[in-house]
SERO-4910 file (N, C-alpha, C, O; in steps of 0.05 Angstrom, whole numbers):
BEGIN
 pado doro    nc1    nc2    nc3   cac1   cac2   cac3    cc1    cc2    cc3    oc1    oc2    oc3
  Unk    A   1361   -158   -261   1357   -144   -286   1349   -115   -280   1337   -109   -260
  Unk    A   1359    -96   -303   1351    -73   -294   1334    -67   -311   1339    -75   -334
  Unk    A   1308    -54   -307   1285    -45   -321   1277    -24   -326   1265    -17   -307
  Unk    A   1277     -4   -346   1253     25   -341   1229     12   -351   1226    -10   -361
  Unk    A   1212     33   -345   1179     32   -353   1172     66   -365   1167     86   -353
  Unk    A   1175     61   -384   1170     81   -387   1145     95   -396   1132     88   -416
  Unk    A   1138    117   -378   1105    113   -362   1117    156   -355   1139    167   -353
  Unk    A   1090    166   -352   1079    191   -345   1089    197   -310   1102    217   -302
  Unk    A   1081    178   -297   1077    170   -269   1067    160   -262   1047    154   -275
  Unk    A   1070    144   -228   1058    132   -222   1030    123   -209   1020    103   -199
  Unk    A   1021    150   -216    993    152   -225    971    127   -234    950    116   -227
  Unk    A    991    124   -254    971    106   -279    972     78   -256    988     71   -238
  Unk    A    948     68   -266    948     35   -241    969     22   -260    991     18   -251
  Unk    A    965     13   -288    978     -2   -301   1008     -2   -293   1020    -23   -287
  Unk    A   1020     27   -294   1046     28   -290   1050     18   -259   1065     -2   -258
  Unk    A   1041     26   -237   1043     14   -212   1041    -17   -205   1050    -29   -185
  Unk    A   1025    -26   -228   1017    -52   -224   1051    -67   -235   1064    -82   -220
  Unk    A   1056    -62   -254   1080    -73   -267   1108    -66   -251   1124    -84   -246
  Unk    A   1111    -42   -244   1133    -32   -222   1134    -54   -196   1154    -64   -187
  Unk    A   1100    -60   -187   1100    -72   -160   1115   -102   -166   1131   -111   -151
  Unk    A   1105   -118   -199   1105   -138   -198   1140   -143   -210   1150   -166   -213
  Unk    A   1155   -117   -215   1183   -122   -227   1196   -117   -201   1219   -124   -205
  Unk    A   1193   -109   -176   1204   -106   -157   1198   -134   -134   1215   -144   -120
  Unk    A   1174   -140   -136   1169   -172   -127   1191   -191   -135   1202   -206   -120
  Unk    A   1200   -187   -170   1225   -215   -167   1248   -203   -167   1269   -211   -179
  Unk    A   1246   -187   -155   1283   -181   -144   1292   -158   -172   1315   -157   -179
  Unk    A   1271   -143   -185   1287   -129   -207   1291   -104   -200   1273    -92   -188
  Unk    A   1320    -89   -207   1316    -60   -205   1301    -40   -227   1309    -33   -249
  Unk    A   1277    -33   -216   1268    -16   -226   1265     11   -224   1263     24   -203
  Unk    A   1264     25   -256   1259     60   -260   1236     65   -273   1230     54   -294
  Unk    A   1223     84   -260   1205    100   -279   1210    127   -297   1214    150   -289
  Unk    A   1210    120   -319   1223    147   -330   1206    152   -355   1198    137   -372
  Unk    A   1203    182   -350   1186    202   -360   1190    201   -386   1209    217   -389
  Unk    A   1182    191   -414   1191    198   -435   1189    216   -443   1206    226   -459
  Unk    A   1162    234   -433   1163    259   -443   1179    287   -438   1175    309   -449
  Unk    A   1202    277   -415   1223    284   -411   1250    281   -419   1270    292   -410
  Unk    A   1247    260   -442   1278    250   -442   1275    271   -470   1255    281   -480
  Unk    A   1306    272   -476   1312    276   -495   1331    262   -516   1339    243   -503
  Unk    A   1343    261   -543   1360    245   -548   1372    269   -564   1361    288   -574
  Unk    A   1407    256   -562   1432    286   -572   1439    259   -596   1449    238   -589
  Unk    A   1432    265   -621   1446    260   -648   1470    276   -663   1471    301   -664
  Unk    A   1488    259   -673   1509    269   -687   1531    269   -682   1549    277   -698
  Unk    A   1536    259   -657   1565    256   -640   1577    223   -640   1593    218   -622
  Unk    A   1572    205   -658   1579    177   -642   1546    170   -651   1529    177   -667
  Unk    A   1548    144   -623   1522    127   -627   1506    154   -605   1515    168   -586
  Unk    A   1469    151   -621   1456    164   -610   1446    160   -569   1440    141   -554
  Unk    A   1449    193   -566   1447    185   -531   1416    193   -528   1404    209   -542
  Unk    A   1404    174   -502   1388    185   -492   1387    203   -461   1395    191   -441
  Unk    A   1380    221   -460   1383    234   -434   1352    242   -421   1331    248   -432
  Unk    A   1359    240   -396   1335    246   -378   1343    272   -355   1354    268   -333
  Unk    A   1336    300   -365   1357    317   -356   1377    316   -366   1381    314   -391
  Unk    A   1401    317   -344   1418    314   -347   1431    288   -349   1453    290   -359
  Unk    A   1426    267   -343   1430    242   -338   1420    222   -365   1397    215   -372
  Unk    A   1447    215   -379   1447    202   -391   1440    170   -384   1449    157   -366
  Unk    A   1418    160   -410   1406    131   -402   1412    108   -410   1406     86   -400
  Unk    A   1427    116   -436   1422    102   -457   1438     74   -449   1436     59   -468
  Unk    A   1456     60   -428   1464     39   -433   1454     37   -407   1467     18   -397
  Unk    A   1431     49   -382   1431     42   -359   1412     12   -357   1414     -4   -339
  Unk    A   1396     10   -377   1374    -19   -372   1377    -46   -394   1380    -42   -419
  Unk    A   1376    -64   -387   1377    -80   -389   1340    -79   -414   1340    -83   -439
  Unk    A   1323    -76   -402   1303    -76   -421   1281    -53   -406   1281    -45   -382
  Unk    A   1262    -45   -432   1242    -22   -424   1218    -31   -439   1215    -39   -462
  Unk    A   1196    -26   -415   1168    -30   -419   1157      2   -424   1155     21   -409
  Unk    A   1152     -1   -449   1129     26   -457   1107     30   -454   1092     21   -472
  Unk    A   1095     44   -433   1067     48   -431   1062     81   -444   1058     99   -428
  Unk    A   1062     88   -474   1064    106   -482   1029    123   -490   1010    111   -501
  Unk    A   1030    149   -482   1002    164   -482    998    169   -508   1017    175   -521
  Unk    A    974    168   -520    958    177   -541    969    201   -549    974    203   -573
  Unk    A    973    224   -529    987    255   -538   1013    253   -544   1025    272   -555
  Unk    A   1021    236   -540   1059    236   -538   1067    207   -554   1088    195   -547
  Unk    A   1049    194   -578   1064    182   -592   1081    181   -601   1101    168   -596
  Unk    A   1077    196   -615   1112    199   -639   1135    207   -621   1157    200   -630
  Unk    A   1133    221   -594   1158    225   -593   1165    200   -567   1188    196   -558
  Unk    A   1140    187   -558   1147    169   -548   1160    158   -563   1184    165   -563
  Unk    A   1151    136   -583   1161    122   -610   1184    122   -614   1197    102   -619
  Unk    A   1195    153   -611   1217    163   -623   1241    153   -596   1263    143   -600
  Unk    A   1230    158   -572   1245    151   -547   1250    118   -553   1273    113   -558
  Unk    A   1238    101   -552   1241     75   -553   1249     65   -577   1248     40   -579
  Unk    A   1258     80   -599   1268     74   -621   1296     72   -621   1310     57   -635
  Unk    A   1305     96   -598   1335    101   -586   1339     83   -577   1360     72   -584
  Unk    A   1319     70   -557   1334     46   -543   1338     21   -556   1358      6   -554
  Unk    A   1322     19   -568   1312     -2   -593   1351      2   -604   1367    -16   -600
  Unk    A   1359     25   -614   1387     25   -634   1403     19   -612   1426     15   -620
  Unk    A   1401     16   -587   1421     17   -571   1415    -14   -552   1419    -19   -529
  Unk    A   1401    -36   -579   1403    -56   -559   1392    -60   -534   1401    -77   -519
  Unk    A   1368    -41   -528   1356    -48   -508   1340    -67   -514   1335    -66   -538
  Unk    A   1329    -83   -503   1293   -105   -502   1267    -87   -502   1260    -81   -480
  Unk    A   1254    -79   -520   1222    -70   -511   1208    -86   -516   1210   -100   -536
  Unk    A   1184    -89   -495   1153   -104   -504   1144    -88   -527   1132   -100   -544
  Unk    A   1148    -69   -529   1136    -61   -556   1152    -48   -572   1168    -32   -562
  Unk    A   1154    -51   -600   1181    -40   -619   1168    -14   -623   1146    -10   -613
  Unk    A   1178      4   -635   1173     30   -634   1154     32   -658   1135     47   -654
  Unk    A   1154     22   -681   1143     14   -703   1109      5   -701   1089     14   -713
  Unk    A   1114    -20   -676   1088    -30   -666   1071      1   -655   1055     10   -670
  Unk    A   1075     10   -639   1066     33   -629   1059     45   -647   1035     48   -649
  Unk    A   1071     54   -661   1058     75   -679   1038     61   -697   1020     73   -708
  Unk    A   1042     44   -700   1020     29   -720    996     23   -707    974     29   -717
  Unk    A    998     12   -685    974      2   -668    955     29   -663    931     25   -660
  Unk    A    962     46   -662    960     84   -651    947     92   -670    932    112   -668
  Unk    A    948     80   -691    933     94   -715    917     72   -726    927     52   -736
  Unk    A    879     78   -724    868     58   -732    869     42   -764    867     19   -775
  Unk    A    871     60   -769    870     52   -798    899     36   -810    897     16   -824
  Unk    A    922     46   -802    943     29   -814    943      6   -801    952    -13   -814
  Unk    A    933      0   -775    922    -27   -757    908    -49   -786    916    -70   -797
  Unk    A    884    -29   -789    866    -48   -801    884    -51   -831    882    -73   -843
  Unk    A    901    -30   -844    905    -41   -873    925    -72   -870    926    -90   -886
  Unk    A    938    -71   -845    962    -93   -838    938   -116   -846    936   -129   -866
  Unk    A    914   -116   -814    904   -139   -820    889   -151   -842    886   -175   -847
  Unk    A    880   -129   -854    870   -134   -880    888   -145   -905    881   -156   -925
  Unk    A    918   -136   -895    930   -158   -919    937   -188   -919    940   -204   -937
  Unk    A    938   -191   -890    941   -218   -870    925   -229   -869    926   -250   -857
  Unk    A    899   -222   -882    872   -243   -881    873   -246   -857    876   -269   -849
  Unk    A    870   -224   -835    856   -227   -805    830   -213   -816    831   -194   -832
  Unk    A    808   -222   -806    780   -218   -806    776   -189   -794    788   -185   -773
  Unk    A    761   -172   -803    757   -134   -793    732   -138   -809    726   -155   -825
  Unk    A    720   -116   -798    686   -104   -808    692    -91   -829    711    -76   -831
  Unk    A    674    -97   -849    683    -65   -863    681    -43   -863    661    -30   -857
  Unk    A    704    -35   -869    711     -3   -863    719     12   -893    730      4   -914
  Unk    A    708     38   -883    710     60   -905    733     82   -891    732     86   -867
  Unk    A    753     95   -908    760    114   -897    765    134   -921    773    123   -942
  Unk    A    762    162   -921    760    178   -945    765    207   -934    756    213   -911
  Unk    A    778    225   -948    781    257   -937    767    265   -958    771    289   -962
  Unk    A    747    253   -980    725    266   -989    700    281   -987    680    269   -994
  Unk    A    696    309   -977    665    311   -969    646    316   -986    625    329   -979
  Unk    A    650    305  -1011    632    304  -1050    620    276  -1045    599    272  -1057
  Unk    A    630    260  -1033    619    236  -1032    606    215  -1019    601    192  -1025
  Unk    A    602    236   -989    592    220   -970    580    205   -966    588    185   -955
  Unk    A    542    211   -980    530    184   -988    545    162  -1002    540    139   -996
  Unk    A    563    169  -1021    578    138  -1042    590    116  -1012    592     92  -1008
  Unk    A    594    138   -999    615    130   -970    594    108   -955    595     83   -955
  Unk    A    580    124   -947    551    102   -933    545     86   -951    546     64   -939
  Unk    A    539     81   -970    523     57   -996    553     37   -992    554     12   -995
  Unk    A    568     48   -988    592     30   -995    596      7   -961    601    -17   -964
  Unk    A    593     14   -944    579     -3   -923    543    -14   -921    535    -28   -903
  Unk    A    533     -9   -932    507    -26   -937    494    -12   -923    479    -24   -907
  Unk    A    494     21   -923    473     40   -908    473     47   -879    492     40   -865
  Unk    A    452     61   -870    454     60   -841    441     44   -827    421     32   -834
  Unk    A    457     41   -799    476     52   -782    501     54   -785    509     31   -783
  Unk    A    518     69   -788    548     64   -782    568     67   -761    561     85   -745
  Unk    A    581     61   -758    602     69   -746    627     93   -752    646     85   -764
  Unk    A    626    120   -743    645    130   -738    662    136   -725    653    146   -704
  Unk    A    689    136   -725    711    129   -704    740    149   -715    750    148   -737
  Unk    A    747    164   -697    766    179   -702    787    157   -708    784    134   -701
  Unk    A    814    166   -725    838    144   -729    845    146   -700    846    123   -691
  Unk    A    851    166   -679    871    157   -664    856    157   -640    869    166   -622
  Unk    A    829    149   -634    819    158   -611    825    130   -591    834    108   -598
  Unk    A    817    140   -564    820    120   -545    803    120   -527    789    139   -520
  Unk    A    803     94   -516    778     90   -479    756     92   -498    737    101   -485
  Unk    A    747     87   -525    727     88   -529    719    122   -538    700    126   -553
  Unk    A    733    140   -530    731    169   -544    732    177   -571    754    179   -580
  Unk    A    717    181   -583    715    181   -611    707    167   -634    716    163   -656
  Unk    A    686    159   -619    672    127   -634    642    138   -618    635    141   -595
  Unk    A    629    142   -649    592    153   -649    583    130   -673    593    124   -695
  Unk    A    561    122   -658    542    112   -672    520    138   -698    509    160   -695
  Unk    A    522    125   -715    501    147   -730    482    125   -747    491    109   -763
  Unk    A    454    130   -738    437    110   -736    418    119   -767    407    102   -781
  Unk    A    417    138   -770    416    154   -801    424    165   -817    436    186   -812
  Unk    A    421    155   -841    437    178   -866    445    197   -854    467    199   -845
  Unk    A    423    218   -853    430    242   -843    449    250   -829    469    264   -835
  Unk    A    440    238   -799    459    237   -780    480    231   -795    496    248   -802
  Unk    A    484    202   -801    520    209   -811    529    226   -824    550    236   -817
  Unk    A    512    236   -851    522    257   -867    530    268   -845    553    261   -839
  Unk    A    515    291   -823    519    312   -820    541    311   -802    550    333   -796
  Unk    A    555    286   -790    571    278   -767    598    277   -786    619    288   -780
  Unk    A    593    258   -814    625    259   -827    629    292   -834    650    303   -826
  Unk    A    612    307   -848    616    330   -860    631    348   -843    648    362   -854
  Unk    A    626    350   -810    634    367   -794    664    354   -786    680    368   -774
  Unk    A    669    332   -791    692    315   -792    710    323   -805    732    331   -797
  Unk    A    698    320   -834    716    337   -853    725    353   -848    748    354   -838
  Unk    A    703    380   -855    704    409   -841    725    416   -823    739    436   -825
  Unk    A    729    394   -798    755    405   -779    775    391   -791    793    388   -775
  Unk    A    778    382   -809    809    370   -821    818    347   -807    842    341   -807
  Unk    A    791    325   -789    805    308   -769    802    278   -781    780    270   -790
  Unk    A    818    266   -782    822    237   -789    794    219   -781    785    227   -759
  Unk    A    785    205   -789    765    190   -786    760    158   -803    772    154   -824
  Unk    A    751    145   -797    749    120   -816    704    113   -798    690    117   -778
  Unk    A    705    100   -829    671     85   -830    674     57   -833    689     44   -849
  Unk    A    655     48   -811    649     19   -821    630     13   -808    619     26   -790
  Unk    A    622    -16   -822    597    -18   -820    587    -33   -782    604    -47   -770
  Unk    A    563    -29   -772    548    -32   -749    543    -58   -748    526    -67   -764
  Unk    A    556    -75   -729    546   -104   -720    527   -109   -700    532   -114   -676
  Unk    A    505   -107   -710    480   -108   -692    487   -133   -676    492   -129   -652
  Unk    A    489   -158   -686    482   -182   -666    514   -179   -647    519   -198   -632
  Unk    A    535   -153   -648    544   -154   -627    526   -144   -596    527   -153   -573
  Unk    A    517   -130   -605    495   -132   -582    511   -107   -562    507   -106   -538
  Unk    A    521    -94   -571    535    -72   -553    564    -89   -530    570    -82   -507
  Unk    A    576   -115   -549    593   -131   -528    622   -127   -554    622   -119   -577
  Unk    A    642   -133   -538    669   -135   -544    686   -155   -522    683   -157   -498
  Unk    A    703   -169   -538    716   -183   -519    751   -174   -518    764   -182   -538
  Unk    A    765   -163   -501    786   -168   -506    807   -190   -491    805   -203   -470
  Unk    A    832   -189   -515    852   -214   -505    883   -192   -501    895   -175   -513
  Unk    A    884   -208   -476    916   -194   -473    932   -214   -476    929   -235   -463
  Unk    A    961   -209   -505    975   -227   -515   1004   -211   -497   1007   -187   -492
  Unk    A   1019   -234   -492   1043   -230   -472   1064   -255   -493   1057   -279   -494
  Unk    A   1081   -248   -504   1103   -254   -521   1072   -277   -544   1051   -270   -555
  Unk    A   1084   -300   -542   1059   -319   -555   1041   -330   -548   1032   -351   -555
  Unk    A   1036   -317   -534   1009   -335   -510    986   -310   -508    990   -285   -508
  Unk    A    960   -326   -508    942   -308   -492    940   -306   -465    936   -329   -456
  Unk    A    942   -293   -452    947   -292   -421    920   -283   -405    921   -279   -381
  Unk    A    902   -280   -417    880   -265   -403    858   -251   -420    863   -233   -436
  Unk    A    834   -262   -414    808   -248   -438    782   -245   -421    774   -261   -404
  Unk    A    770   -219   -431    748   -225   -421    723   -205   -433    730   -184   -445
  Unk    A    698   -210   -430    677   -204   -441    675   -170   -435    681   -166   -411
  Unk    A    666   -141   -451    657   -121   -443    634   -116   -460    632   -119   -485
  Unk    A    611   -104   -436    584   -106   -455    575    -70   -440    580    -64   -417
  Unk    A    567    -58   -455    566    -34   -459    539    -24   -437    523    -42   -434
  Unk    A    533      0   -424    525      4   -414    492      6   -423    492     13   -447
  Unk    A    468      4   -413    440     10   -425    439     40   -443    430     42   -466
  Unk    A    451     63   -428    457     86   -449    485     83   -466    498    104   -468
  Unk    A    491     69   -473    519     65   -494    525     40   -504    521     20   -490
  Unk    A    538     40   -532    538     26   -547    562     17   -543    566     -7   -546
  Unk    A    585     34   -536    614     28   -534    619     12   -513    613     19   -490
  Unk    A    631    -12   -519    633    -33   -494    666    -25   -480    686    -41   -481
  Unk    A    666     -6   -471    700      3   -466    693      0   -425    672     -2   -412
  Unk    A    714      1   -419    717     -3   -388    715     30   -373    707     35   -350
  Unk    A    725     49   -395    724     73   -387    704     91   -386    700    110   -371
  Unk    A    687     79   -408    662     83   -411    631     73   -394    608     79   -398
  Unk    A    646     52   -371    629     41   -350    615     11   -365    592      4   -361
  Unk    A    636     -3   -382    619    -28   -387    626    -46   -372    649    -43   -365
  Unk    A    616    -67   -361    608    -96   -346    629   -113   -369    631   -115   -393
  Unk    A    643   -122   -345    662   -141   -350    657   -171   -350    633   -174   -352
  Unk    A    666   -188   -349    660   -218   -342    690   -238   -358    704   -234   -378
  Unk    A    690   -250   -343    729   -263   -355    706   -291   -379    685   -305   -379
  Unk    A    721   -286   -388    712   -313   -415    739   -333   -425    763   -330   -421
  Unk    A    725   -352   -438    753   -366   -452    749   -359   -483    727   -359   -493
  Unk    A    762   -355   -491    768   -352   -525    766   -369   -537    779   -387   -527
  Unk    A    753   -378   -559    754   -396   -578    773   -387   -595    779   -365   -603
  Unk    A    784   -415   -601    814   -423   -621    817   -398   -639    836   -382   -640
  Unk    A    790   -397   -657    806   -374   -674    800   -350   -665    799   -334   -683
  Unk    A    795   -341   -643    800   -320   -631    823   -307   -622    830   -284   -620
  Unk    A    838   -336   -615    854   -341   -596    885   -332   -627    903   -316   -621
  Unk    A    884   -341   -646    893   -342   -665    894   -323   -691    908   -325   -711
  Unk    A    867   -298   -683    874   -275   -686    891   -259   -666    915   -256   -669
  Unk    A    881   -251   -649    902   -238   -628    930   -246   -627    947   -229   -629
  Unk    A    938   -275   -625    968   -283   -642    980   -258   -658    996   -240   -655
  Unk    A    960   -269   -678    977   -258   -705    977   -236   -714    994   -225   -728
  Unk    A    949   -224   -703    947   -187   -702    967   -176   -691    980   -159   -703
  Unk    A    976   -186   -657   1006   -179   -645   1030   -177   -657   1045   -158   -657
  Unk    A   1032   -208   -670   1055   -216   -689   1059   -196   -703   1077   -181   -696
  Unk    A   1040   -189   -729   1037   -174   -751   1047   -144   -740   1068   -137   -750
  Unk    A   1035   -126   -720   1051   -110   -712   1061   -102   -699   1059    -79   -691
  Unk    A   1084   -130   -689   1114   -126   -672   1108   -124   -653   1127   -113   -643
  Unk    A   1092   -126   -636   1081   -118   -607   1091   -147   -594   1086   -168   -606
  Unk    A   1104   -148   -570   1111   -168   -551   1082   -173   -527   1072   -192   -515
  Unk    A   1074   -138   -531   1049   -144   -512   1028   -121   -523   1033    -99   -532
  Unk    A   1004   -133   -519    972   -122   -532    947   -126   -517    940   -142   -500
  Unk    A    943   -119   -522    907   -116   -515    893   -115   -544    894    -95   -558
  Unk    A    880   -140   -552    866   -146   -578    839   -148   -572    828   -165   -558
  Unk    A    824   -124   -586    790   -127   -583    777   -135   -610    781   -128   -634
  Unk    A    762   -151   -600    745   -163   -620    715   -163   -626    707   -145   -610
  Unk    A    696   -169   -637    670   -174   -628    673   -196   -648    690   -202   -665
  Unk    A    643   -208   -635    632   -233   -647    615   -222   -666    604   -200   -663
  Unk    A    613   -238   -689    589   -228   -719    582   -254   -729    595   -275   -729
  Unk    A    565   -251   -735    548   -274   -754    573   -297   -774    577   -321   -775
  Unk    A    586   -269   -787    613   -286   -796    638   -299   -774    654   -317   -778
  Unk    A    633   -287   -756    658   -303   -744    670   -282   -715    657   -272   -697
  Unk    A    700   -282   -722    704   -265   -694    724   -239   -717    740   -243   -736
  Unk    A    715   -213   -705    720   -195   -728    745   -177   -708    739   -169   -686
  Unk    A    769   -172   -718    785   -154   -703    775   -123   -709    768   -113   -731
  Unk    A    778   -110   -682    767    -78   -683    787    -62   -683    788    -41   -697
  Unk    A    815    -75   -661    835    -49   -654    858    -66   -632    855    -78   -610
  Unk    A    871    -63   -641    897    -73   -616    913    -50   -601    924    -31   -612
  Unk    A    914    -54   -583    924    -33   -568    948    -35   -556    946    -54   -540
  Unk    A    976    -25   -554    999    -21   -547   1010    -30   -521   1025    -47   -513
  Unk    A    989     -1   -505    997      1   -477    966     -7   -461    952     10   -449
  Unk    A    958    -41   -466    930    -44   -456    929    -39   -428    950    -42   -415
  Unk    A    903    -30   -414    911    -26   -387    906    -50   -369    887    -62   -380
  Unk    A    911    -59   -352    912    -75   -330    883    -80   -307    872   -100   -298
  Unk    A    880    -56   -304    856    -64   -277    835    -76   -285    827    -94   -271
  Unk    A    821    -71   -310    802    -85   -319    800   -111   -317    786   -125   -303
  Unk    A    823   -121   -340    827   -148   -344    840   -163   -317    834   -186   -310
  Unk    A    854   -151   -306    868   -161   -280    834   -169   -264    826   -192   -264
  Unk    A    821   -153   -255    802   -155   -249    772   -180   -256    756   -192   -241
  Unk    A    773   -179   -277    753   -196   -290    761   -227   -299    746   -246   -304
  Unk    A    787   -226   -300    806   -255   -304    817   -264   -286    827   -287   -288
  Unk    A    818   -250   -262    836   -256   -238    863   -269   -245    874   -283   -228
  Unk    A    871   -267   -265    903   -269   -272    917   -243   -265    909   -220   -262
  Unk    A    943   -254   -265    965   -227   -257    982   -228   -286   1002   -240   -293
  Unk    A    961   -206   -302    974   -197   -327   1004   -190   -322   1022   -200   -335
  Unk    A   1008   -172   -301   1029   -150   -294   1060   -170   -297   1079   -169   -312
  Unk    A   1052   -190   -271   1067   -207   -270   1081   -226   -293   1105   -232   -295
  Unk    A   1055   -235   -313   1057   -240   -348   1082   -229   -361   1102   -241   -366
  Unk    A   1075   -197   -366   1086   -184   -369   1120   -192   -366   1135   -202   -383
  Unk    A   1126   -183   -333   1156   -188   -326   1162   -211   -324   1185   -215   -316
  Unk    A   1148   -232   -330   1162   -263   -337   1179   -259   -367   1202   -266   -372
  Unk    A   1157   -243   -384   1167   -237   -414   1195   -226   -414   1217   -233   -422
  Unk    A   1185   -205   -402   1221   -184   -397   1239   -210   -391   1252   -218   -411
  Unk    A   1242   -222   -370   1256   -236   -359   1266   -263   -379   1286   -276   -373
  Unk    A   1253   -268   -398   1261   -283   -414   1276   -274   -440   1291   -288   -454
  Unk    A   1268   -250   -444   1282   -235   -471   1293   -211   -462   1302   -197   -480
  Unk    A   1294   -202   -437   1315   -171   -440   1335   -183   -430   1350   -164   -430
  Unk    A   1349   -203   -421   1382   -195   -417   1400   -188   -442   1400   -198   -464
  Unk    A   1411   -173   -435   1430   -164   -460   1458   -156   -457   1461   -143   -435
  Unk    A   1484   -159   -474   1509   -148   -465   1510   -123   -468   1497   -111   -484
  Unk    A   1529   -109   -449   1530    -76   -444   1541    -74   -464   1552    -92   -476
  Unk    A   1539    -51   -468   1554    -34   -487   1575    -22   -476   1590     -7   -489
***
């Protein structure tokens, strides 16, 4: 089978990890730059090119590991291949949705998947209505598109929040509120879903100076097993948006198990690490069962 990955470079572990594990079963693999390709509309069926070198019927299927800066036109790259019959783990659709917190949470919120409550408003007349409307402080503020845990502040008083959404406003930047799960205890668990299966989960608990249980952020890992309906959000949060493969974070609450954020292009060393499973490998079993396809 022939494969791109399409990935920055080989830099990233994630992308190396999946290259090593698509070349282990005998696959030809490419790394190719999306933020290099281009696509020529209006001639016929749409082409993709990389340079000069046209791509568009060279793979069999493509893994998107697409950057936070280069959404949309990633999106837009794998959308080409998407019209041209290629296989992606992730549809171009999923990506963009997962990328943006808030259209994440309106999906799960119509699916009756379990989320914290959340406020989101480009109002700055109403900020207190904003806070009363989560049950006071502490809250949570979180940029829509942030990542690794970047853009997610605790504000432990009115004030503080006021003065944290207002300057939010002020710069014109996307944000959503919701409310602070104390008895998470500064922990998150995530699950990496690979076509319908959970393939790998494990505990992150946040450092003594931080609240954010992210890996990037220096939190303590530990591999866990999921309970059923844990196991059964992450399913269906995937399902819901089109993603073949995810990284689903959760925390535990008094009510139950609450989804926070699913992620597209989840990364590898962590969970590889703390589960001692070979996500990567996961991964190209998936390819291997759903990208063959007839040429064009």
């Amino acid at each position: 089978m022939d494969i791109a990955i399409l990935s920055v470079g080989l830099n990233v572990h994630s992308t190396r990890r999946i290259l090593e594990e698509a070349q282990n079963a005998g696959h030809y693999v490419e790394l190719i730059d999306h933020t290099k390709c281009s696509v020529k509309l209006g001639d016929g069926r749409p082409q993709i090119y990389l340079g000069e070198d046209n791509v568009t019927n060279e793979f069999d299927a493509i893994i998107p590991r697409i950057g936070a800066k280069v959404t949309r036109h990633g999106a837009a790259i794998v959308k080409q291949f998407e019209m041209n019959d290629v296989f992606s783990t992730a549809r171009s659709l999923g990506i963009t949705r997962a990328r943006n917190k808030v259209r994440t949470l309106q999906i799960m919120a119509r699916k009756g998947i379990p989320i914290p409550q959340t406020v989101f408003s480009i109002n700055p007349d109403d900020i207190e209505d904003q806070i009363k409307l989560l049950g006071g402080p502490p809250v949570i503020i979180k940029l829509q598109e942030g990542t690794h845990g970047l853009g997610v502040i605790l504000a432990e008083s009115k004030k503080s929040a006021k003065s944290i959404i207002d300057t939010f406003y002020k710069m014109d930047t996307s944000i959503l509120l919701q409310e602070y799960i104390e008895e998470a205890n500064g922990e998150d668990i995530r699950l990496i879903v690979v076509g319908n299966k959970v393939v790998a989960s494990m505990k992150r608990k946040s450092g003594l100076d931080d609240f954010r249980s992210n890996i990037h952020r220096g939190a303590d890992t530990e591999a866990i097993k999921p309970t059923g309906k844990e196991q059964f959000i992450a399913l269906n949060a995937t399902k819901y948006l089109g993603l073949g493969v995810a990284g689903v974070d959760l925390i535990r609450s008094k009510k139950g198990p609450l989804l926070i954020e699913v992620n597209a292009s989840p990364g590898l060393k962590g969970i590889e690490a703390a589960s001692n499973v070979n996500v990567a490998k996961h991964i190209i079993q998936f390819v291997e069962r759903n990208g063959f396809r007839k040429r064009k």
